[in-house]
C-alpha positions in Angstrom: 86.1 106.1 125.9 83.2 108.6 125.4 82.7 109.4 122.1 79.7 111.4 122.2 76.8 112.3 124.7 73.2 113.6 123.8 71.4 116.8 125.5 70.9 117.2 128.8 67.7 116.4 130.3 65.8 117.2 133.1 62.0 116.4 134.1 59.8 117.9 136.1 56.6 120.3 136.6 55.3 122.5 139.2 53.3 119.6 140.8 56.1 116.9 140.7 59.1 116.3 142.9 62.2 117.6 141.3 64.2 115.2 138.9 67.0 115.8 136.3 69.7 113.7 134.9 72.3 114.9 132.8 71.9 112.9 129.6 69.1 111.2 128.1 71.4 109.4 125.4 74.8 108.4 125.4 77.3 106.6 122.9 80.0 104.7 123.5 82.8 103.0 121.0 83.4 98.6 121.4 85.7 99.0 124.3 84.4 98.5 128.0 84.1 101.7 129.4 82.3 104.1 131.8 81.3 107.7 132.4 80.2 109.7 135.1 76.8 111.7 135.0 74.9 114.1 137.2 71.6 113.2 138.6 69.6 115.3 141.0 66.3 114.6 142.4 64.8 114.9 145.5 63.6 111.1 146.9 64.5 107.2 146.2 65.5 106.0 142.7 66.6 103.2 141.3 67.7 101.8 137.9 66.0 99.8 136.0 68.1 97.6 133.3 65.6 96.6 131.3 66.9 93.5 130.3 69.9 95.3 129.5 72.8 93.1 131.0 75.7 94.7 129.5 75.1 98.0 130.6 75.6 98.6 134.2 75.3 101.7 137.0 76.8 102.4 140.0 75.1 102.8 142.3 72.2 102.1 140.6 69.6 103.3 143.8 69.5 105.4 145.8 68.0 108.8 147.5 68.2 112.0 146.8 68.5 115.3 149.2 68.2 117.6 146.6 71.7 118.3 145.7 73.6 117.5 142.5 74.6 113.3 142.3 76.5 111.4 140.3 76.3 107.9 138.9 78.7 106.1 137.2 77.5 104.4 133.8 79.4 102.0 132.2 79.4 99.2 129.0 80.9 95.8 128.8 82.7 95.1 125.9 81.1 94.9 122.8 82.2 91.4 121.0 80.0 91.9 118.2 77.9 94.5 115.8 76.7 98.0 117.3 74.0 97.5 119.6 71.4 99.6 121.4 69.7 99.6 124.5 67.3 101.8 127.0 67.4 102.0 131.1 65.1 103.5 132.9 65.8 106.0 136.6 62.8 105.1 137.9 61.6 107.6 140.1 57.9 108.7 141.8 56.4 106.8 139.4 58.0 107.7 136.3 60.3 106.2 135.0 63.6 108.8 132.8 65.1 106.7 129.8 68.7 106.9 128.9 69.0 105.8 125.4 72.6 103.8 125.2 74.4 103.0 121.9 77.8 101.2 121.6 79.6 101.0 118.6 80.7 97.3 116.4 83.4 95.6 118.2 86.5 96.7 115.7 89.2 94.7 116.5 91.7 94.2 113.5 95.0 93.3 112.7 97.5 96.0 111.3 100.1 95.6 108.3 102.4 92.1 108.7 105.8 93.2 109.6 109.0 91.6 110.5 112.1 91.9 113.0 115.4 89.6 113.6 118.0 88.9 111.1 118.7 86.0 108.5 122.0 85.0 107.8 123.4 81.8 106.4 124.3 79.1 108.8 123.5 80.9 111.5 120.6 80.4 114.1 117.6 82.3 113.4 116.7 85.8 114.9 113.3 86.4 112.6 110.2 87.0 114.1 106.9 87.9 112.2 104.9 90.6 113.8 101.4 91.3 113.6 99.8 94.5 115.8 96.3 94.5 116.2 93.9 97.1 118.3 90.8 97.0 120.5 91.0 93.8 121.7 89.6 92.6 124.8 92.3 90.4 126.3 91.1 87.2 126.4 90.9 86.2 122.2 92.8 83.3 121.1 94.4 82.6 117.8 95.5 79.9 115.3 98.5 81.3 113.5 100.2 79.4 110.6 103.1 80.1 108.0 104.1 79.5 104.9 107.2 80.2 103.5 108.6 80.5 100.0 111.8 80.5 98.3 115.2 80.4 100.3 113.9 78.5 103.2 115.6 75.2 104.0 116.8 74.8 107.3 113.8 77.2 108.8 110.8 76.5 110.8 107.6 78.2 111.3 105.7 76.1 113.1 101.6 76.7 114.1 101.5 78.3 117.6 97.8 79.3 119.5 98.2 83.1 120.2 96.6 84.0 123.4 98.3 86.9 125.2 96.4 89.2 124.1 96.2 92.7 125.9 93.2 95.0 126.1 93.6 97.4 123.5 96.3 97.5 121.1 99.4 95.3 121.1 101.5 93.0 118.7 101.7 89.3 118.1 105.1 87.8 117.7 106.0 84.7 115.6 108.9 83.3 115.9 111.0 81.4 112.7 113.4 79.2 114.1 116.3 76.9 112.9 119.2 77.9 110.6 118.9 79.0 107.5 121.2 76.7 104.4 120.7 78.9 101.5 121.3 82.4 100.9 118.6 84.5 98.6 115.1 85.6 99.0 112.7 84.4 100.7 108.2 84.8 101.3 106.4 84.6 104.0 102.6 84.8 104.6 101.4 84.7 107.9 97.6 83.0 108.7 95.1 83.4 111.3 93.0 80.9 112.2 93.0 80.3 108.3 92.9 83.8 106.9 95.8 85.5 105.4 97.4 88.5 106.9 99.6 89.3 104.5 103.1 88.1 103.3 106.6 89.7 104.4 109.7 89.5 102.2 113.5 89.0 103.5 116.9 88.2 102.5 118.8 85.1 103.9 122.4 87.0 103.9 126.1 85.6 103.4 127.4 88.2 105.6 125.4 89.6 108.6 127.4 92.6 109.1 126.7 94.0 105.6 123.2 94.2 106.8 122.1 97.4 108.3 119.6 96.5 111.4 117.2 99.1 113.2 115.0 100.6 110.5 112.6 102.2 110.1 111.5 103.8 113.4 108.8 106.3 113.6 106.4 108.2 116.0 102.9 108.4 115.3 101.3 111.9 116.6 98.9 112.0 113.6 95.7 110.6 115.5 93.0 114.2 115.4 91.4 113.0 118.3 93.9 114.3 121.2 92.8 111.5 123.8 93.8 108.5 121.4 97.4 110.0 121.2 97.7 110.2 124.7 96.0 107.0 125.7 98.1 105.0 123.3 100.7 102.5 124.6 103.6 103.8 123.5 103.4 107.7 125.1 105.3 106.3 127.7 105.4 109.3 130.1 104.3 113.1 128.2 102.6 114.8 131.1 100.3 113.4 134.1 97.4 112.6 131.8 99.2 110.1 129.4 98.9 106.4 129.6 102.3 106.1 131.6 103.5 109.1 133.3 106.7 109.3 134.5 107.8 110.4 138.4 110.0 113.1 136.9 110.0 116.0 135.1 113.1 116.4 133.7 112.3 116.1 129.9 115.6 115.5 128.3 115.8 111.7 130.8 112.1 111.1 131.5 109.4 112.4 128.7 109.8 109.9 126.2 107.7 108.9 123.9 108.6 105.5 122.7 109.1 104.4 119.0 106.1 102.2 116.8 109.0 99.9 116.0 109.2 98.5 119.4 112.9 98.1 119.5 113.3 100.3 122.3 113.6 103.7 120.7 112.5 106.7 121.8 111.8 110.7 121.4 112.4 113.9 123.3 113.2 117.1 124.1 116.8 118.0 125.9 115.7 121.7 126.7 116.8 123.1 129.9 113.7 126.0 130.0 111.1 123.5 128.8 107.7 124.2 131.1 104.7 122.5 129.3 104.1 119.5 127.8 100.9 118.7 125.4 98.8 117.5 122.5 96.7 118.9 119.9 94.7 117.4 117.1 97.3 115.6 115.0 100.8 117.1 116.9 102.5 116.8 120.2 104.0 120.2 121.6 105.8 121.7 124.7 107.3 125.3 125.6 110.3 126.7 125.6 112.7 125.7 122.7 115.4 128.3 122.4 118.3 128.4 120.4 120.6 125.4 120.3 117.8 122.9 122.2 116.1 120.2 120.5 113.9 117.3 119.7 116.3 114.1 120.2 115.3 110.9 118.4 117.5 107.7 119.8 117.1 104.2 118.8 119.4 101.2 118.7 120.8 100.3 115.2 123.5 97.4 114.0 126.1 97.9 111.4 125.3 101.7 110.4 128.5 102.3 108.5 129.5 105.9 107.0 128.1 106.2 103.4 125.0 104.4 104.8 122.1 106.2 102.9 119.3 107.1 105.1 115.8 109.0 105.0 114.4 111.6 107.5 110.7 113.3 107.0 108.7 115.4 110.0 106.6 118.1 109.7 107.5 121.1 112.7 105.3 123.5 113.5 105.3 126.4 116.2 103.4 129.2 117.4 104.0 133.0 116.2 107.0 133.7 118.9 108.3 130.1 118.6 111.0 128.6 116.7 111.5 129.2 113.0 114.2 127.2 112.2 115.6 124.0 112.7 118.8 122.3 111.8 118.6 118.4 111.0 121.8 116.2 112.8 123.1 112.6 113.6 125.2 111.5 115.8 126.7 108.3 117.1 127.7 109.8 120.5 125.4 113.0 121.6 129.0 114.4 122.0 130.2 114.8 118.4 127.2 116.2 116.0 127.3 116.0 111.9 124.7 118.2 109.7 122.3 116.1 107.4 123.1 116.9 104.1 120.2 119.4 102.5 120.3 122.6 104.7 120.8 125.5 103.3 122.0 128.7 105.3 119.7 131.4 106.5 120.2 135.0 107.5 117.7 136.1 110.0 116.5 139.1 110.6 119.0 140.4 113.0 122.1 139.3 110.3 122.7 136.1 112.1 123.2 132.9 110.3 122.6 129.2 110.7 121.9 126.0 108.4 118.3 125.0 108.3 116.8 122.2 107.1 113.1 123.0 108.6 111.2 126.4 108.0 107.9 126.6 110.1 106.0 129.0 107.2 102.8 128.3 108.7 101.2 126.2 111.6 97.9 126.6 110.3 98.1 123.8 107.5 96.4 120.2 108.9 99.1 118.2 110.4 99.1 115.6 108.1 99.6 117.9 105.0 103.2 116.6 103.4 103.7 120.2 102.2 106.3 122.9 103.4 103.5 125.0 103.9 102.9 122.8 106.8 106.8 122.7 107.7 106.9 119.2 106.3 109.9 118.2 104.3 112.0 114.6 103.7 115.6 114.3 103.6 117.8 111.5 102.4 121.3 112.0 103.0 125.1 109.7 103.4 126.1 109.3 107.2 129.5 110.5 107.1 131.7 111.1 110.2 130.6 108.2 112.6 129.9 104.3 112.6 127.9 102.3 115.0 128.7 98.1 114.9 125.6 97.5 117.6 124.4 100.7 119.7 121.7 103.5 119.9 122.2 106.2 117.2 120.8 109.9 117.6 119.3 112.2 115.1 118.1 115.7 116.5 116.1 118.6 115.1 118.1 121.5 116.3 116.9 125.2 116.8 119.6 126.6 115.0 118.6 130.9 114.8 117.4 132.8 117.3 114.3 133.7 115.6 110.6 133.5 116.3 107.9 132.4 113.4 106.1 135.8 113.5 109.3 138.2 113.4 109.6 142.4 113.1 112.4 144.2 113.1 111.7 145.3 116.8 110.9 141.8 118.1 112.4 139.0 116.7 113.6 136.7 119.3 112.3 133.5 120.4 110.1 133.2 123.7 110.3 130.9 126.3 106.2 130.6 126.4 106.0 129.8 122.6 105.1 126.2 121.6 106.8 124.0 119.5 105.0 121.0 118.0 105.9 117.9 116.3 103.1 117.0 113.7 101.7 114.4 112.1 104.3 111.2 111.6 108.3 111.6 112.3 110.3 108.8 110.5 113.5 107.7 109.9 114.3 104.7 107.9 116.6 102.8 104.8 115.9 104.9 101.2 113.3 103.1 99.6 114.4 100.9 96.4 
């Protein structure tokens, strides 16, 4: 990706052939990339690399006629610290530096997490997970565990790594065998030597008093709009995202996949919806009226009533969107149970709803945990429904017909105002 580009240039004097090119410096982030710039000249060209062999232009000669050109410039990827380097458009006898920078290769590994169940006796399903970003595709790794405490009868044996993607992605290691002893147990997780961390788990007596599926969550709090919509898991939000989707029809096809990777997704079931977007920090589309919603879905095991659960997003909208949301569960999508917490709202025409969500203001950051940003966090019993081993639904539900900016003469929501989802949406267990 672009990050940046210096000012234009162009070169030339009464008494010289015309020449310009559109920048004369350019700066790029670790990732192999290239961007397209103007050049306009009348007469042959040609690039010079200077020794440069990780920069590279095409074409990189040619003849102009005058009219406006473009070249394609582009970077390998960068392996190592930033680096800097100049080519030349040489041109009647002159020869036009671009100045090229490219940022330190940054590829890192994320926080050490965990998937899979432990339960005496039984064969392992516990996997350690380790995300990383910007890699290139082609790095290898050593990875090693070691465990602590209730351990006997598992195996983590040292595995090479090297299915790396480009980009961002997770590495999986397995724990196999079956677990003999119930209690706690530590794991720390090595690459090619160096620690990445240590995980905790509990090797159960009884799988099914162990509630499976959380947390999920959906990360919109990136400020820079491309990253969002570049990233792996916007699975199909509008033509420009990573993996756009045939379809339009937003309640089956714009989904935006959950971090946990279990399969989980988000989006909108709103029959008038007619744009989909992002902003710095928030994802948004048009339309919302009463009674539609955001729909999260995910697959959970053994989600029993009186499970305790916690639910935090921060809404926003503009003046004649949505004010009010109601926040729901369901095991079904048929039969709908409000989240403990609302309270009950009269609007401004004498109707009333429960609300769990008021959009005060949408011009707080997006990653401001403040009800001046429409933030707030819930944790509430499920009561009414079960689910043993299937997805589970939680929805944020426009629950009055009334817009953010209201007057006693117009009040209503409209079908052109945007509703946004800001910042990080999570559910997950109550923390202890």
């Amino acid at each position: 990706m672009l990050f940046a580009a210096g000012c234009a240039a162009g070169c030339s004097s009464d008494d010289e052939p015309f020449f310009a090119r559109e920048n004369d410096y350019l700066t790029f982030d670790c990732n192999e990339q290239a961007v397209e710039q103007s050049l306009q000249c009348e007469g042959a060209w040609k690039i010079d690399y200077n020794g440069n062999d990780w920069i590279a232009v095409t074409p990189d000669e040619g003849v102009g006629d005058g009219e406006i050109g473009f070249i394609s410039i582009g970077v390998s990827y960068n392996r190592g610290g930033e680096r800097t380097g100049t080519i030349y458009v040489d041109f009647n006898g002159t020869a036009y530096p671009i100045h090229i920078t490219q940022g330190a290769c940054n590829f890192a590994y994320g926080t050490l997490g965990s998937t899979g169940l432990l339960a005496q006796d039984m064969p392992s399903e516990f996997r350690l997970t380790l995300p990383y970003v910007n890699a290139y595709g082609d790095e290898s790794v050593t990875l090693g565990c070691r465990m602590t405490g209730a351990s006997a009868g598992l195996v983590a044996a040292d595995l090479v790594f090297d299915d790396f993607v480009k980009g961002s992605g997770t590495i999986e290691f397995p724990v196999t065998g079956t677990p003999t002893d119930v209690g706690e147990i530590t794991f720390e997780l090595f690459a090619d030597g160096v620690s990445c961390g240590t995980v905790k788990t509990e090797v159960v007596a009884d799988p099914s008093s162990v509630v499976e599926g959380f947390p999920v969550w959906w990360d919109f709090s990136s400020e820079d709009k491309a990253t969002v919509m570049a990233d792996p898991h916007n699975y199909s939000w509008g033509s420009s995202s990573q993996y756009p989707c045939d379809s339009s029809a937003p309640s089956t096809d714009h989904k935006y996949l959950d971090w946990s990777d279990r399969g989980g997704y988000l989006t909108v079931v709103c029959p008038t919806a007619n744009s989909w977007g992002y902003g710095e920090g928030h994802c948004y589309m048009k339309g919302l009226q009463k009674d539609d919603y955001w729909l999260m879905a995910f697959p959970v095991k053994n989600l029993h009533e009186g499970t305790m659960l916690t639910f935090e997003a921060a809404v926003g909208c503009s003046g004649s969107g949505a004010r009010y949301y109601a926040l729901e569960y369901s095991a079904n999508q048929t039969d709908w149970f409000l989240a403990d917490g609302a309270t009950t709202v009269t609007g401004i025409d004498g109707s009333q709803g429960p609300v769990h969500y008021t959009v005060m203001t949408d011009q707080a950051l997006p990653n401001d945990k403040t009800p001046e940003c429409g933030w707030a966090t819930y944790t509430f019993p499920v009561k009414g429904c079960s689910v043993t081993d299937g997805f589970f639904y939680v929805r944020l539900r426009v629950s009055l017909n009334i817009r953010l900016m209201a007057s006693s003469s117009t009040y209503t929501i409209s079908t052109s105002g945007s509703e946004r989802l800001k910042g990080i949406i999570k559910v997950s267990l109550p923390e202890e």
